[in-house]
N, C-alpha and C positions, 0 to 999 in steps of 0.2 A: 625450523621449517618456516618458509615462508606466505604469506598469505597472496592473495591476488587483489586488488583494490576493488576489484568490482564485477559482475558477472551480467550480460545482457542479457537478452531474450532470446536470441540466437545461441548462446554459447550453455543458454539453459533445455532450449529444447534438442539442442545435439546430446547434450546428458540424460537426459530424458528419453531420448527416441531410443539410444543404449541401452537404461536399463529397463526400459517395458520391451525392446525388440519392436518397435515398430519406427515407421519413415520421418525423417525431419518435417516436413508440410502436417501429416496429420497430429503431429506433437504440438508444434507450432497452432495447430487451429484449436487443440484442446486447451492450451495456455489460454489465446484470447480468450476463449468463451468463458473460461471458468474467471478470467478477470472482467469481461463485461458482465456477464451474471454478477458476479460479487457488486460490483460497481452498481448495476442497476439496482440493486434490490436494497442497497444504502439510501441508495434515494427515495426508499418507504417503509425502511426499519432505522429504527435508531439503534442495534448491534444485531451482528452477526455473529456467532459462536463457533465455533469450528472444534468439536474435541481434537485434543491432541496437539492442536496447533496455536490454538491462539483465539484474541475477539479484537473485532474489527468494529469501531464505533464512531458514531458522528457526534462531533461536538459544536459547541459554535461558543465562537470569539466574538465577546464584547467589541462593540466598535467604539473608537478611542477619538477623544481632539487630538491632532498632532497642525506640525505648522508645518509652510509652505518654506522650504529652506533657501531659497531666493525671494520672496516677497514677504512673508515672515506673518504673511497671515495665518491665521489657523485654520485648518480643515479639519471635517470631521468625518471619520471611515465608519463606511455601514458595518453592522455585525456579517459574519462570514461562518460557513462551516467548514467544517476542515475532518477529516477522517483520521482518526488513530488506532493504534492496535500495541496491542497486549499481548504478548506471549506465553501461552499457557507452561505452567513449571516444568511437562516434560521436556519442552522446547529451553525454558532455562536451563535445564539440569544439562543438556547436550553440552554448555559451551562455560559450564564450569567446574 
């Protein structure tokens, strides 16, 4: 069996619109919102929980000297946060 490299957002809400029976656009608009909610509320939670699925958390990266690879000076990168997520074990247990 072979896998597919990758799945958009379109090719997610055409799966989606199938198995709840309802229209591509309103599928399509529940995606967004449920990924702008998520998204916004990271930016005033440090994790989100989702049983069943997984936790979604903001971390933040050290900002580092690194050097300029043409002048060879060093710069220095501010700290950054960055989101990651964790997949709860039901979610593991599906794909081993």
């Amino acid at each position: 069996m072979s896998k597919k490299k990758a799945m958009n957002r379109s090719e997610f809400a055409k799966i989606l619109a199938k198995d709840i029976g309802a229209d591509i656009p309103t599928t399509t608009d529940i995606i967004n919102t449920v990924f702008r909610s998520l998204f916004r509320e990271l930016k005033t939670a440090e994790k989100i929980t989702i049983a069943e699925v997984g936790t979604f958390e903001v971390k933040t990266r050290k900002g580092t000297i690194r050097r300029n690879p043409k002048t060879r000076e060093p710069v220095v990168t501010q700290d950054k946060q960055t989101v990651t997520f964790r997949p709860s074990n039901k979610v593991k247990d599906k794909f081993n």
